[in-house]
C-alpha positions as CSV (number, residue, x, y, z in Angstrom):
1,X,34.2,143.0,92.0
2,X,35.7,145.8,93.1
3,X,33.3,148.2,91.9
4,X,30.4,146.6,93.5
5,X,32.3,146.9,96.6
6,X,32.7,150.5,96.2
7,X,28.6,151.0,95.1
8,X,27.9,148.9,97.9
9,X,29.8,151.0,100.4
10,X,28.4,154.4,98.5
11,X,25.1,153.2,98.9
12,X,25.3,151.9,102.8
13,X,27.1,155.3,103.4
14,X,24.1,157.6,102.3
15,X,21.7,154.9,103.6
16,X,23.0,155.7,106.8
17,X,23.3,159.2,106.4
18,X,19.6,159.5,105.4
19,X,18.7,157.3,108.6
20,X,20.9,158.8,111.0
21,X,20.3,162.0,112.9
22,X,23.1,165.2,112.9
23,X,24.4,163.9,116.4
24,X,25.4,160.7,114.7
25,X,28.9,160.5,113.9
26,X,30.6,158.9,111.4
27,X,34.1,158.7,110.9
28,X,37.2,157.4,109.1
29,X,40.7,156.2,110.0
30,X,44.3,155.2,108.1
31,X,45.1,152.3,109.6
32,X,48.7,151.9,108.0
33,X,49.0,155.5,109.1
34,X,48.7,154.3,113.1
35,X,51.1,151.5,112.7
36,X,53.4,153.3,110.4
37,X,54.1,156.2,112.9
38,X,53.7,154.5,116.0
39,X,56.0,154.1,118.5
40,X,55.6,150.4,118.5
41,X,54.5,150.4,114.7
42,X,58.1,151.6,114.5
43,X,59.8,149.1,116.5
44,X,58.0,146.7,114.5
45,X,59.2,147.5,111.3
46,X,62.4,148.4,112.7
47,X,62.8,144.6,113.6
48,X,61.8,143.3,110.4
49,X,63.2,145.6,108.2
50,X,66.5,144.2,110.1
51,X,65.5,140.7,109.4
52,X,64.9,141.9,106.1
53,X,68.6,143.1,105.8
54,X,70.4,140.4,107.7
55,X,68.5,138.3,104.8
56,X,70.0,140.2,102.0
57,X,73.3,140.3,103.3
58,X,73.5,136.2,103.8
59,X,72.3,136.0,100.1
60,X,75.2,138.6,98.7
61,X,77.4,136.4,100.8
62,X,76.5,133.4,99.5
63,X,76.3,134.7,96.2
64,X,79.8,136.1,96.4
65,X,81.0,132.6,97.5
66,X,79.2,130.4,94.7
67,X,80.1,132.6,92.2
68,X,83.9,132.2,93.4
69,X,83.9,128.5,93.4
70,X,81.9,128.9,89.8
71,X,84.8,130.4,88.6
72,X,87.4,127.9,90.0
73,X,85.5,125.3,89.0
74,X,85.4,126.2,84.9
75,X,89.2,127.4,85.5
76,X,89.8,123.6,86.7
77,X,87.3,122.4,83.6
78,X,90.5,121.4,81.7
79,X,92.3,119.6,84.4
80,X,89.6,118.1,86.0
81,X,87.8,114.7,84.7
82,X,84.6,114.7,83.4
83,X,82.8,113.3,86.3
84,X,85.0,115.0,88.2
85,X,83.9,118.3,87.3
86,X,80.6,117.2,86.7
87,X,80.6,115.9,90.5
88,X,82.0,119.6,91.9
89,X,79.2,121.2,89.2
90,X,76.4,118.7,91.4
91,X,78.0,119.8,94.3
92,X,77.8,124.2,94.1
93,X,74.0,123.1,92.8
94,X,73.1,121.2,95.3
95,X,74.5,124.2,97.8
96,X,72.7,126.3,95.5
97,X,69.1,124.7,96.1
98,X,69.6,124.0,99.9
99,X,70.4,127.6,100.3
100,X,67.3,128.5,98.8
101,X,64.7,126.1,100.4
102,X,66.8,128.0,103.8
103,X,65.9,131.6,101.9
104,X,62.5,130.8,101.6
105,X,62.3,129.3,104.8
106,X,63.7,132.6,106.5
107,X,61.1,134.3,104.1
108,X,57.9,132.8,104.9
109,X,58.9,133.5,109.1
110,X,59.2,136.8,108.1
111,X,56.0,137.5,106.8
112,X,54.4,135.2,109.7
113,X,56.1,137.8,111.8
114,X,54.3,140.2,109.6
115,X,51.3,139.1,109.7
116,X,51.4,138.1,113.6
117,X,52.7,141.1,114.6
118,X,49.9,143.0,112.3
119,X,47.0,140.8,113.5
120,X,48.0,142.0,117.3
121,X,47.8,145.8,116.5
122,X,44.6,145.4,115.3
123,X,43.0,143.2,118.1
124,X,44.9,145.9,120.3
125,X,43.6,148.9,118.4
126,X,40.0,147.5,118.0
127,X,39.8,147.7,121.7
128,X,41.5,151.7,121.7
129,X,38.7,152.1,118.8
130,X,35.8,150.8,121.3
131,X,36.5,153.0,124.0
132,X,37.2,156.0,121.8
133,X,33.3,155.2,119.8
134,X,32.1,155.1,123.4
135,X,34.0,158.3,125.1
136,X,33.4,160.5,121.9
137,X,29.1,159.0,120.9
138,X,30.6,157.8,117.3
139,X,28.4,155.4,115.7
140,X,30.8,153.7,112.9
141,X,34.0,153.8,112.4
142,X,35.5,153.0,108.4
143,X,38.4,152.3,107.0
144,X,39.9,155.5,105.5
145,X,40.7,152.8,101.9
146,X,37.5,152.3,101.6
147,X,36.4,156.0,101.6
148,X,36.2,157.8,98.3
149,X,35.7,161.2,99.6
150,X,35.6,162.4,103.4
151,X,36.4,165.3,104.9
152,X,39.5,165.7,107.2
153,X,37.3,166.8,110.0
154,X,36.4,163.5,110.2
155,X,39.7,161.5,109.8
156,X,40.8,160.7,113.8
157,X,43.8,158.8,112.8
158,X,46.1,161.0,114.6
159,X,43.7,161.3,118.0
160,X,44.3,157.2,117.6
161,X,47.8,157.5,117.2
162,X,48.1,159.7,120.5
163,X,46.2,156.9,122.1
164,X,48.1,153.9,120.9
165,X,51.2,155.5,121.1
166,X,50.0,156.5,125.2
167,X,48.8,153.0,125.3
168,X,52.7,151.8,124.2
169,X,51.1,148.5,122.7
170,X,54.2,145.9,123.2
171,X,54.2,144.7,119.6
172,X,57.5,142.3,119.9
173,X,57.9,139.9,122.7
């Protein structure tokens, strides 16, 4: 699949080129590049990355705690009853599962932030891109991923950068 893809890109790219006169322009762009090293890009994954941690640090303490009561519980495995113990055993799992439904919860919003927060840069930048095709006569713009071999001439992901980064694209509401 994927090599069709590629072949099919080869082959529009030198259709193009064998259709297209020398003042057409064609050029590429990293995308991940301009959100990556962004101002806002930045604050964006500034925010999750703190989601991210605030996660990790709920799990370790929650993992810390079970594990304690774990312990306390098979120290108590002689003293308690059998359905005692097997009642407190019910118990740390049931804590155990409900914490993780929560986990995943908190997971899933965070790649909906993700993917929100992603969708909005490019809806913003596909505007920048318009204007910046218009200003500068370039007839189509590609995805630097999907380009096997381009020069750097044309790679404008840092003249995009300048512009996104003068455009300060509010990311996070």
């Amino acid at each position: 699949m994927k090599i069709n893809i590629y072949l099919f890109l080869f082959v529009l790219f030198f259709s193009f080129k064998s259709y297209s006169s020398e003042n057409d322009k064609i050029v590429f762009l990293n995308i991940n590049y301009v959100f990556n090293n962004s101002v806002s890009g930045k604050e964006a994954n500034l925010l999750i990355q703190n989601k991210i941690k605030k996660l990790e640090e709920e799990v370790t303490k929650f993992s810390e705690d079970i594990n304690k009561k774990k312990k306390n519980l098979v120290n108590q495995k002689n003293i308690l009853s059998k359905e005692e113990f097997d009642k407190k055993f019910t118990s740390i799992d049931n804590k155990i599962k409900e914490f993780n439904e929560k986990v995943n919860i908190k997971n899933r919003e965070i790649q909906d932030s993700k993917k929100k927060i992603r969708s909005f840069f490019i809806k913003e930048l596909r505007k920048i891109l318009s204007d910046y095709s218009t200003e500068n006569s370039i007839k189509l713009i590609i995805k630097q991923e999907d380009v096997l071999i381009g020069s750097k001439d044309l790679d404008i992901s840092n003249d995009i950068l300048k512009i996104v980064d003068k455009n300060n694209i509010k990311l996070i509401k």
